[in-house]
C-alpha positions in Angstrom: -24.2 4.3 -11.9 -27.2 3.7 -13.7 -30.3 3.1 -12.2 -31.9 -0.5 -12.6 -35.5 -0.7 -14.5 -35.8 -4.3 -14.5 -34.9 -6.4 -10.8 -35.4 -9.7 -10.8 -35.1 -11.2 -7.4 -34.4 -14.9 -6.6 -36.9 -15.8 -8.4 -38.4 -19.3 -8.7 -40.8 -20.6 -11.2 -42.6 -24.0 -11.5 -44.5 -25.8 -14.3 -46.5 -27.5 -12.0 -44.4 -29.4 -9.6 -41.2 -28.7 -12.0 -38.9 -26.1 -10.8 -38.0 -24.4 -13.9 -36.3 -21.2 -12.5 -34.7 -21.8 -9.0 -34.0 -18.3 -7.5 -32.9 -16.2 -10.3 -31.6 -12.5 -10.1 -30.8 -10.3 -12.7 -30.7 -6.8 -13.3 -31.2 -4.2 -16.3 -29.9 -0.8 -16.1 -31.8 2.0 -18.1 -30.5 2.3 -21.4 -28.3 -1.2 -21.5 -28.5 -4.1 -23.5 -28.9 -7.2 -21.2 -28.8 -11.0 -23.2 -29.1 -13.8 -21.3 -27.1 -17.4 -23.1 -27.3 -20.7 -22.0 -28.5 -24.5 -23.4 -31.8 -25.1 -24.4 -34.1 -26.0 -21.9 -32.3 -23.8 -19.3 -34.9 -21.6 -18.0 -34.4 -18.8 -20.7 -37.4 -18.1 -22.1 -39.2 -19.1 -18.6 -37.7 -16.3 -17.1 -38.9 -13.8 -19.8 -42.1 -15.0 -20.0 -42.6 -14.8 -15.7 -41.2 -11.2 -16.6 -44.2 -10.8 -18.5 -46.4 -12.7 -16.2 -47.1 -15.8 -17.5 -46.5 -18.1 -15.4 -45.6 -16.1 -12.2 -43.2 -16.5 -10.0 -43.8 -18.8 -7.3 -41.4 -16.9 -5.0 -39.1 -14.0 -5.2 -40.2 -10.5 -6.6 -40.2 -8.8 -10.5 -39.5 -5.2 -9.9 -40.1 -2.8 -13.0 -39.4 1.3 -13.0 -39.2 0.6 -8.7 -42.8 -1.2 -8.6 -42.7 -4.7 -7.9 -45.1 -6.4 -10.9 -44.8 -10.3 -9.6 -48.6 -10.8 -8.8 -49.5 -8.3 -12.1 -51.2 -10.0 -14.6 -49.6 -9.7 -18.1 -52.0 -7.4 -19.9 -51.1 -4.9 -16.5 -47.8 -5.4 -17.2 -47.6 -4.8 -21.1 -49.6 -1.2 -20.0 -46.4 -0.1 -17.8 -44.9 -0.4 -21.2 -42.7 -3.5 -21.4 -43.2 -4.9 -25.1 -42.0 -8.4 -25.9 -41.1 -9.8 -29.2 -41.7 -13.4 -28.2 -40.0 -16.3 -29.5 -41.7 -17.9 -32.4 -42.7 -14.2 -33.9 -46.3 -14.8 -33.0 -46.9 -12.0 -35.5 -50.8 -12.3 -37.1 -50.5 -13.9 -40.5 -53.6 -12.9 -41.9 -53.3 -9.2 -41.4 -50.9 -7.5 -43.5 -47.6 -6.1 -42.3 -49.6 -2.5 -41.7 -52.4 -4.3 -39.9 -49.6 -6.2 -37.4 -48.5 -2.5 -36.7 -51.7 -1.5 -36.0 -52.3 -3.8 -33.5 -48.8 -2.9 -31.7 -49.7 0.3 -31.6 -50.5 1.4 -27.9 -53.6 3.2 -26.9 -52.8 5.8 -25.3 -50.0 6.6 -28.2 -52.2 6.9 -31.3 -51.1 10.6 -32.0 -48.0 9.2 -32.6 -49.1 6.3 -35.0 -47.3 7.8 -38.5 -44.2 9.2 -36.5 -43.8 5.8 -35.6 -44.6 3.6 -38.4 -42.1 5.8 -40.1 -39.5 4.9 -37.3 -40.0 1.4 -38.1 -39.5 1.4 -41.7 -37.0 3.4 -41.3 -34.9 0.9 -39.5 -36.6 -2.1 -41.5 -37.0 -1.0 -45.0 -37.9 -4.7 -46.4 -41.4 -3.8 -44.3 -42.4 -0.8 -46.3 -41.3 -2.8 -49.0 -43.9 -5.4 -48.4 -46.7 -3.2 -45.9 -49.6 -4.3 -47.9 -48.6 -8.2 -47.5 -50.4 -10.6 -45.4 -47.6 -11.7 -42.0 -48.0 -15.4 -43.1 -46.5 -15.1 -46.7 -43.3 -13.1 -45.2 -40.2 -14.8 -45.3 -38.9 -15.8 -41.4 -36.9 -12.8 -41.4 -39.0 -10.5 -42.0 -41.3 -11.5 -39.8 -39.1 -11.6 -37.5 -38.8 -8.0 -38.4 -42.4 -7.4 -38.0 -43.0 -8.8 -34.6 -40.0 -6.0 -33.8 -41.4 -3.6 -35.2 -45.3 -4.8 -33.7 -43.1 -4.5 -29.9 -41.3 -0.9 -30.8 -45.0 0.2 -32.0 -45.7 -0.1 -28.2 -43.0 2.7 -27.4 -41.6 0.1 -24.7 -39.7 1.6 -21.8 -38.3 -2.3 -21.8 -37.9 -3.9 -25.1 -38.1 -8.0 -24.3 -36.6 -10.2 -27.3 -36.7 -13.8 -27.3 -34.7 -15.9 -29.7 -34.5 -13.1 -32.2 -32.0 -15.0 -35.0 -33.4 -18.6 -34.6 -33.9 -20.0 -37.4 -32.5 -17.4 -39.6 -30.0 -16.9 -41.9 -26.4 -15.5 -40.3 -26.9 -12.1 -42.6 -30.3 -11.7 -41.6 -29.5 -12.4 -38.0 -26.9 -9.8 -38.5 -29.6 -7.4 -39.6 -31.7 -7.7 -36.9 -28.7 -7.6 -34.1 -27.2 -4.6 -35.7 -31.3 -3.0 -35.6 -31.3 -3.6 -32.1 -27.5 -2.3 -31.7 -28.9 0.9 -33.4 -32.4 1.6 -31.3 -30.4 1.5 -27.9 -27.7 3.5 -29.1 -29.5 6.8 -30.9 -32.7 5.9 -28.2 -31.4 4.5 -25.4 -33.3 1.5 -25.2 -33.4 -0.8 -22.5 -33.1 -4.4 -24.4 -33.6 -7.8 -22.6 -32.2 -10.6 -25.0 -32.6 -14.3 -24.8 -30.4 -16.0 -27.5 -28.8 -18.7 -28.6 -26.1 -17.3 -31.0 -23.9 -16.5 -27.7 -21.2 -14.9 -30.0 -23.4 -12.3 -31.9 -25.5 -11.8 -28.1 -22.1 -11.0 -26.1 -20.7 -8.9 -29.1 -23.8 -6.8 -29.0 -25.0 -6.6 -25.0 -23.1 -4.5 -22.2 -23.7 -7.5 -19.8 -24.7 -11.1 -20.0 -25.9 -13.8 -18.0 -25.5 -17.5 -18.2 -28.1 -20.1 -17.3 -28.0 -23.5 -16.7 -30.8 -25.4 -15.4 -32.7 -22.8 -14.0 -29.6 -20.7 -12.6 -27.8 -18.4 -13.1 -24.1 -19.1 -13.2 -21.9 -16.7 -14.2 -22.5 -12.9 -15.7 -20.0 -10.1 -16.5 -19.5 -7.5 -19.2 -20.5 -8.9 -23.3 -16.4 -9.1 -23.3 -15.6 -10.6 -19.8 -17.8 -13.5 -21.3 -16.5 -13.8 -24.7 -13.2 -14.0 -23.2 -13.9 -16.7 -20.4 -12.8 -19.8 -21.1 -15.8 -21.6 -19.5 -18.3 -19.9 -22.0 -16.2 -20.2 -24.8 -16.1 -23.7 -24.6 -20.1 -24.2 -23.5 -20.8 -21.9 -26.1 -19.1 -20.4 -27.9 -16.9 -23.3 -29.8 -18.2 -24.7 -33.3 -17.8 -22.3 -35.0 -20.3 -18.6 -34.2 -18.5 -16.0 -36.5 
């Protein structure tokens, strides 16, 4: 068995006096992609972003690499080297596509810098391509390239992707999926997804979890989920080729 790098343990969140997350566990394995599906406004992106810190969890524990990070504070928590593409891209428009790399770049990796630009436009060519533009005139894709790339720049043990396809087209969302497909298998790594495109996130992940509301309720291998009725219809019908 693998060993987990990322415990979440009945966790719950609150917006105020909102429960958003109401005693949540997951685990990641080393080395395994991990997507979580569900409806929007089910407590996806709340649970990534109390991975991260932000809010934190109002009970329950985080546990990363065997330490428990709940009461961390994010910019503690990016330095144990989780890296989070968040959703929205976030990525610096002013700065060119170079510049957003720069600022992925970790600290204490700069001796690395040009091994990994490389890396990066090795697996997105369409940023070499355009490394001297400004982020804000990219098309959504490839800024949705970029803030990947700006996360892997990191070196993440634990790479964190929210919503990566939204809003893009399906053979662009195919790019990116079939990016993150490649990193884990020729570097074994650790992916968390949060998606919407349920089909193209169970194809791709070893294991998946459903949330609804907060919980989770249901998780299995990518294909135990494809293949469950349940999902399929939530989720899966209308027509995710």
């Amino acid at each position: 068995m693998s060993q987990p790098l990322l415990q979440v343990e009945n966790v719950e969140t609150y917006y105020g006096n909102i429960r958003a997350l109401g005693g949540v566990t997951v685990t990641v394995n080393h080395g395994e992609i991990v997507t979580l599906i569900g409806a929007n406004g089910a407590g996806k992106s709340t649970l990534m972003m109390t991975v991260c810190g932000s809010p934190q969890a109002r009970s329950g524990r985080v546990v990363f690499d065997g330490r428990d990070i709940t009461r961390m504070q994010t910019h503690e928590i990016a330095r144990l080297r989780i890296a989070q593409s968040p959703e929205g891209r976030r990525i610096f428009p002013r700065m060119t596509v170079f510049e957003n790399l720069q600022m992925g770049a970790s600290l204490d990796n700069q001796k690395y810098f040009d091994e990994d630009v490389k890396r990066i436009f090795a697996l997105f060519p369409r940023l070499e391509e355009r490394q001297y533009q400004r982020g804000g005139t990219l098309s959504g894709g490839e800024q949705q390239m970029l803030s990947i790339g700006r996360a892997l720049m990191a070196r993440p043990k634990l790479l964190l992707l929210d919503e990566p396809s939204l809003g893009l087209a399906p053979l662009i969302s195919k790019q990116i999926f079939e990016a993150i497909g490649k990193l884990n298998k020729t570097e074994g790594l650790t992916v968390f997804l949060v998606e919407q495109n349920a089909f193209a996130a169970l194809r791709l992940a070893h294991r998946g979890y459903v949330m609804v509301n907060g919980q989770v309720t249901m998780s299995g291998s990518g294909q135990e989920l494809l293949a469950n009725p349940e999902v399929r219809a939530a989720y899966l019908e209308g027509g995710h080729h």
